[in-house]
C-alpha positions, 0 to 999 in steps of 0.5 A: 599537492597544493593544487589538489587541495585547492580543488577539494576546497572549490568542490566543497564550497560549490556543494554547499552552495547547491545543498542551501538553493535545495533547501530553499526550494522545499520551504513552506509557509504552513497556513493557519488552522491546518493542524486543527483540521486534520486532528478533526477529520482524523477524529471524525473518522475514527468516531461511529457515532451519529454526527453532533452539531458542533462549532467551526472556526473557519481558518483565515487565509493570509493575504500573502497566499492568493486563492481564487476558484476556477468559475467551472467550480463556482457552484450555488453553495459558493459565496464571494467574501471579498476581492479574489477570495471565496468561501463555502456557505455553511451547511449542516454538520452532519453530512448524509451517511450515502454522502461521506467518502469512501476510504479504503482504510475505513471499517465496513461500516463506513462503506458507501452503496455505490451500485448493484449487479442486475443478473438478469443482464448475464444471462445466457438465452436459454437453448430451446432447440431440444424442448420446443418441438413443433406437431407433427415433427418427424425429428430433428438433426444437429449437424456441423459444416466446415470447408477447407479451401485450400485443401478443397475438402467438406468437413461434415460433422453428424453429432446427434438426432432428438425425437426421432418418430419410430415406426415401431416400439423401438428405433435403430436409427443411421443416417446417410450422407449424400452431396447432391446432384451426385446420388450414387455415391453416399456416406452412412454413419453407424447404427444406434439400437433402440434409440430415438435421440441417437448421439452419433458424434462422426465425421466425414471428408467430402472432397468437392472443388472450391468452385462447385462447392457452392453448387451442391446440396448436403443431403441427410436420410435418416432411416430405421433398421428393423430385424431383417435389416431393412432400410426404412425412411425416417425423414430427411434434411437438405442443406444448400451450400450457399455462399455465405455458409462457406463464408468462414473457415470456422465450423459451424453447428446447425440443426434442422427439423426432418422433412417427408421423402418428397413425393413428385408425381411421376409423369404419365408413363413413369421417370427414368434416371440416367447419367452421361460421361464422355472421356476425351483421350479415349473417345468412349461415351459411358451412360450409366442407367440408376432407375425408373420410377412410377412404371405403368405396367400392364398385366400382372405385376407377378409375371412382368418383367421390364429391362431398360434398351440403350441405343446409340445412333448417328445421323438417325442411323443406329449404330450400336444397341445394348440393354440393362438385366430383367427386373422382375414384377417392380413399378420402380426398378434399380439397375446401376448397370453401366454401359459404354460406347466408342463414339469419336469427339468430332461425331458427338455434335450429330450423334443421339442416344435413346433410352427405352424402357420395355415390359414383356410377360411370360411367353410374350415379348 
């Protein structure tokens, strides 16, 4: 019992002692003139009207409180007094408006012009891709390319076509899709009716490898659909799909102006288009014969016939021989006929394959 209370005791005495060292801690030796000064500045601040001259006491510092200003704030305005003390050199009272400190619980007069927002510089560029169009533009496409590589797939987007050159009073324009070297195959959009700024807003799934990606060229035709629903050429884009198109998984917005269908002159008898597969596990030759272009017929056009002779030989020995159908009084015939031949692997190195193209007229061969 007695021990307890002894112990209370020494906790009582060693608070005391703490709570004394606190307060000592916390004493302030108040300067001179510091009340004057903040009724002052509190009155100045309260007061709208213009500012009128009026004396100051420049408070005296005590000795037993050193002040020195560090020489990086030592500016002109700055006068010695004596040793290790400093003051400021007198100015006018009245203190430029655009000067005064701004405050957040002044009014709004009291508020100081800090700066202005130049709109010019949150501008966006204004886009000119549906105005500026230049003579003689056959219209201009807006599509997006976007490739997936792990799915190897060519995500094309067609979204819309401006200015679009009408070969009548009303255009209904589609557009088709191929991915070059391959012609055959195509994709084609739907049919807008009388309209020369079609928004088409499709998609369309290519599926091409990642290593020939790079190879192939994005191909669009733009036609018009007249009454008897035939197809005639508007214009025409190429893209390439170059590296740094594919560079990015993220889909970009393109826009091209329609080219003319290029008109290659053809070679002094015409162009025959063609293409050639071979198949490994079944040893079969597969020509497969599109269409020739820019034929130099002779006689009537009316009565001519042309058909296309594929023969295969081995050796300069003829082997197998077979030919497309009769395409009848047509410079530039379409066949898309397939043919295919038994042709062994090791005999591909000597064998040939020869393409002609024939005319025959009405009771002639």
């Amino acid at each position: 019992m007695i021990g307890g209370l002894l112990l209370l005791l020494l906790l009582i005495g060693v608070s005391c002692c703490l709570w004394r060292r606190l307060c000592a801690t916390f004493t302030y030796e108040e300067l001179p003139g510091t009340p004057a000064m903040a009724t002052t500045a509190a009155s100045s601040r309260q007061d709208d009207k213009p500012c009128q001259p009026h004396a100051r006491t420049q408070p005296s510092r005590p000795p037993a409180v050193p002040f020195v200003v560090p020489p990086s704030l030592q500016g002109p305005d700055l006068v010695p007094l004596h040793s290790r003390e400093w003051t400021q050199a007198p100015q006018d009272p009245c203190t430029p408006p655009e000067l005064l400190p701004h405050t957040s619980s002044g009014s709004f007069g009291d508020a100081c012009l800090v700066g202005t927002i130049n709109p010019e510089l949150y501008k966006f560029p204004e886009d000119k891709s549906e105005t500026d169009f230049p003579d003689g533009c056959l219209g201009r496409l807006w599509f997006s390319v976007e490739y997936q590589q792990e799915a190897e797939r060519l995500l094309v987007g067609l979204i819309k076509a401006r200015q679009l050159q009408a070969p009548s009073e009303t255009c209904s324009p589609l557009v088709k899709l191929h991915l070059l070297p391959d012609e055959r195959r195509f994709l084609q959009s739907k049919t807008k009716r009388k309209t020369c700024n079609p928004q088409f807003d499709e998609h369309f799934i290519f599926q091409v490898s990642s290593k020939s990606v790079t190879q192939r060229v994005l191909k669009f035709s733009v036609y018009h659909v007249d009454r008897q629903r035939k197809h005639q050429l508007l214009g025409q884009v190429l893209f390439p799909l170059k590296n740094e198109t594919l560079a990015s998984d993220c889909r970009r917005i393109i826009w091209r102006d329609l080219e003319a269908e290029s008109l290659e002159p053809p070679s002094e008898f015409g162009d025959l288009q063609f293409c050639l597969s071979y198949n490994d596990y079944l040893s079969r030759l597969t020509v497969v014969v599109l269409r020739a272009k820019g034929l130099r017929l002779q006689g009537d056009r009316g009565v001519v016939s042309v058909f296309v002779k594929v023969s295969l030989m081995n050796h300069n020995k003829f082997v197998k021989c077979k030919k497309t159908s009769v395409v009848l009084g047509s410079v530039n015939p379409v066949y898309n006929e397939t043919f295919s031949f038994k042709a062994n692997a090791a005999e591909l190195d000597t064998a040939s394959l020869s393409l002609t193209v024939f005319q025959s007229t009405e009771g002639d061969k």
